[in-house]
N, C-alpha and C positions, 0 to 999 in steps of 0.2 A: 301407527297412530299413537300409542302408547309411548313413544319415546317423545314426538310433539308436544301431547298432554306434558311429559312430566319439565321440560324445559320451560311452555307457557306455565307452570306451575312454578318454577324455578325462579324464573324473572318479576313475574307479579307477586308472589310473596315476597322476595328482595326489595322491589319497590314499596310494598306498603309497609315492611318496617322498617326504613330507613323515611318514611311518613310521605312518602307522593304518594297517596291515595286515590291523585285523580288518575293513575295510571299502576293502579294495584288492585286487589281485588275486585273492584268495580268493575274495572276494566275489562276483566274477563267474558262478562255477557256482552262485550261487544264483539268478541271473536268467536261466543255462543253463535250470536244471532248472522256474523258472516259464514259461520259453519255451517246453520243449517242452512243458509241461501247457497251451497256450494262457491262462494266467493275466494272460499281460504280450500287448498288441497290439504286434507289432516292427514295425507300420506304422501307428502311428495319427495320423489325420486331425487337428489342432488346432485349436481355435475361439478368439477370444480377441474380449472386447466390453469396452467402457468402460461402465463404470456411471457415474462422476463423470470428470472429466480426470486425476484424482490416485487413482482405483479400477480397478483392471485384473482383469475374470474370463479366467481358461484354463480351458476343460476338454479336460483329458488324453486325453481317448477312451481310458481304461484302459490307456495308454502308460506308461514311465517317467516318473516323476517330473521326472528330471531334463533330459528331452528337452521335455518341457512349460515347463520354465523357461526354456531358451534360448531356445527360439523367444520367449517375450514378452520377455524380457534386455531387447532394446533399449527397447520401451516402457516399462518399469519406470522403465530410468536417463531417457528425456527427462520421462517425467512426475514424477518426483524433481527433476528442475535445474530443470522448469518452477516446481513447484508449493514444492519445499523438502522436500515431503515425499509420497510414494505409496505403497499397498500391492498386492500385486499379489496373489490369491485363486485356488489351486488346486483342482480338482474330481477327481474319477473319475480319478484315479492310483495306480500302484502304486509300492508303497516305495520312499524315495527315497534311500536310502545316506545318506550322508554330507552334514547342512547343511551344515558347515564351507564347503564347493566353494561355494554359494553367496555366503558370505561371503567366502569370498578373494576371487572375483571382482568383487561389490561394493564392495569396501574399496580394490581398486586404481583405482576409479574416485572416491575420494574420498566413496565412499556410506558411511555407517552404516546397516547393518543390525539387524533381528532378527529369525529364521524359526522357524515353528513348526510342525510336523507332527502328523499321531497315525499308530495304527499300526494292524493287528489286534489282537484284545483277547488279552493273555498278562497280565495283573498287575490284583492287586485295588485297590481305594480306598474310602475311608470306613470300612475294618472289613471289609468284605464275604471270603467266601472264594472268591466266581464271579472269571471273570476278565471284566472291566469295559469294560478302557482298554487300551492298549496300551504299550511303550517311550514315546511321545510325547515325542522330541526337542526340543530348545531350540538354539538357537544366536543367537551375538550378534558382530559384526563393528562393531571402531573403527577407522579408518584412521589413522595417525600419519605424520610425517613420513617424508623417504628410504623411501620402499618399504616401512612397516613397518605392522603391526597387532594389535591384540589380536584373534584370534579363538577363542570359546571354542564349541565342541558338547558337548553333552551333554545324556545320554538323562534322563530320570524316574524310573527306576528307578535302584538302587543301580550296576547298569552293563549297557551294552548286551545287548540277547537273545543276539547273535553272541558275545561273551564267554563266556556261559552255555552256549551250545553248545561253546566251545573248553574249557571246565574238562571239559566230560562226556566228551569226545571225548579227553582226557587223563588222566582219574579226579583232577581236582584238586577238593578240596571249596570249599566257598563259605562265605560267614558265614552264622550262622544268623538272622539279621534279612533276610536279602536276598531269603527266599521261603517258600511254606509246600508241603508236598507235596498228592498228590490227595484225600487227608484233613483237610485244610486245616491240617496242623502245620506246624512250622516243622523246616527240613531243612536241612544240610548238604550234599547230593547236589546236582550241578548236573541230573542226568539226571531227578531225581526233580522237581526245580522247574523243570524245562520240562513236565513231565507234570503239572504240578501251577500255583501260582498266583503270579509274580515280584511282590513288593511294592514302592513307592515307595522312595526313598530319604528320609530323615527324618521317617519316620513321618508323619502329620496334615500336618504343613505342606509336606512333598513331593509327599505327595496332593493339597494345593491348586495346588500348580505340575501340577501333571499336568492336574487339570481345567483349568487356564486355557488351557494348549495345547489342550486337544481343543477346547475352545468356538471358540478362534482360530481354530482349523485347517478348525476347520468353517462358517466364515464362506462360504465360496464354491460353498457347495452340496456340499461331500463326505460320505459314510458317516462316521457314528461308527462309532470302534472297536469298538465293540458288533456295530454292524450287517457292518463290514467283514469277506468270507471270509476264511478262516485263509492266513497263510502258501503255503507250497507244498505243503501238504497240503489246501488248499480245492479246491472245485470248480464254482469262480467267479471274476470275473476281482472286485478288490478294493474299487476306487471311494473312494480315501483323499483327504484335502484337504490343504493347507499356505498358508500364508498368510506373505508374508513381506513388511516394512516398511522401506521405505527412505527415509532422512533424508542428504540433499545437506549435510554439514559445510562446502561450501564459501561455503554462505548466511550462517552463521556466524564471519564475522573473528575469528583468534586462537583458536578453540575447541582444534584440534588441537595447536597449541604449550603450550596449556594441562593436557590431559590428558599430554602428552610430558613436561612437568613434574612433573606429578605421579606420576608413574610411575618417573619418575627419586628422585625425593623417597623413595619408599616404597621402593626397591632400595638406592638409596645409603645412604640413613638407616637404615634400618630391618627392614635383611634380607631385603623380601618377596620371594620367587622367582615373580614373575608373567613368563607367557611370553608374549614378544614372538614375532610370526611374521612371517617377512620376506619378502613378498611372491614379489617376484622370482627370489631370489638363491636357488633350489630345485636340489638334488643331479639331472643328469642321468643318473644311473644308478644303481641298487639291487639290493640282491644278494636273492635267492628261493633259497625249497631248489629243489634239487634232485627230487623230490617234486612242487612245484605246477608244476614247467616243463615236468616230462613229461608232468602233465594237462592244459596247456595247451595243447601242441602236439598230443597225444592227441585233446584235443576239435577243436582247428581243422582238424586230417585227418579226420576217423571223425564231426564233431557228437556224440560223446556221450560219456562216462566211463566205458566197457566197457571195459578194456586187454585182457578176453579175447576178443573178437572175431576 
């Protein structure tokens, strides 16, 4: 359990000082609250087998996602440097926060990544008005010189569930393409499009990036989203998959001086504001309200988010 803690400790402090909040400390009372529903195993067993020398299965044992990754980490990156290139096939896991963490870790090894997830079903595709598929995350990691990388996450959807949850919990509205209510119209209320069905983000051809992550995602034997139980409101533990590919650039002479150029080409010349993320050189401290410190400490005395106790 203790080695679980210290990784979800790992990852969500990483993510909130590099400032995704919505999937940093906050975040962590939502794998509170699947913990105490027994939805998340805070001890699970890990299995990991070679299909090919360059094909890696985990399954999760309905653990964290991201406690599944590190333990295969090291296998990933030698069958990457062996082979040029490996993917590594996750099963029976519960949601995995933030790809991104993946990627920075990968990129500072001179890996090029791409990861892919799905989720519980919250958003339609094709037309449909049931909910289908889920968020199903994207993420992509290039390594550049001096400590640095492009690393891009992002969700399928016009933007993260968690997002959706922080409009409603604020009464801020949403665009009206971004969801339809339990009627299947199209709504402004963020409360009403969590009760109701999150759509893609560009229409049709964002519904085809959606499907292609789930298909990915399910290469390693995990639930489609379909099949996945709900969030923390299920009464099941999840069994999601994620699949993620790793390409050794250092197989590659000049490839990374080559993207570093061109990246410079398109900022210098040409205005583009693409973000660079620097590896290393991350803020060792961050400021929290006030508010999430006293649930913090709240839960680590008491286990649970009752202050009237």
């Amino acid at each position: 359990m203790s080695a679980v803690a210290e990784i979800f400790a790992d990852s969500t402090t990483d993510a909130e000082l590099r400032g995704k909040s919505s999937v940093g400390l906050d975040h962590l009372f939502y794998y509170f609250q699947a913990a105490a529903k027994h939805l998340i195993n805070v001890a699970p067993s890990i299995s990991q087998a070679s299909v090919t020398p360059s094909m890696i299965t985990v399954d999760a044992d309905h653990g964290p996602m991201q406690f599944a990754y590190r333990q295969a980490e090291a296998a990933l990156l030698e069958a990457a440097q062996t082979s040029g290139i490996a993917v590594l096939l996750i099963k029976n896991a519960f949601a995995g926060g933030e790809l991104g963490y993946y990627a920075r870790r990968l990129a500072q090894r001179d890996i090029l990544s791409i990861s892919m997830a799905n989720s519980p079903a919250v958003m339609s595709v094709g037309g449909s008005y049931d909910r289908l598929v889920g968020t199903n995350p994207l993420s992509y990691g290039v390594p550049l010189a001096d400590d640095r990388a492009i690393v891009i996450d992002q969700a399928s959807s016009s933007t993260a569930r968690v997002n959706f949850q922080k409009y409603a919990n604020q009464g801020q509205p949403i665009h009206e393409d971004w969801a339809l209510d339990k009627h299947g119209q199209p709504t402004t209320q963020a409360a009403e499009a969590l009760a109701g069905t999150l759509l893609p983000f560009g229409g049709y051809k964002g519904g085809n990036i959606t499907l292609l992550v789930e298909f990915i995602a399910m290469l390693g034997g995990g639930d489609s989203s379909y099949e996945a139980a709900p969030y923390i409101d299920g009464t099941r533990q999840q069994g999601i998959g994620a699949s993620i590919i790793a390409i050794d650039t250092g197989k590659m002479p000049g490839y990374t001086a080559r993207i570093d150029e061109l990246l410079h080409s398109f900022t210098r010349d040409h205005g583009s504001k693409i973000r660079v993320t620097k590896l290393t050189d991350v803020p060792q401290s961050v400021e929290v309200s006030r508010r999430l410190w006293t649930q913090l400490e709240h839960y680590a005395e008491n286990g649970s988010l009752d202050q009237t106790e």
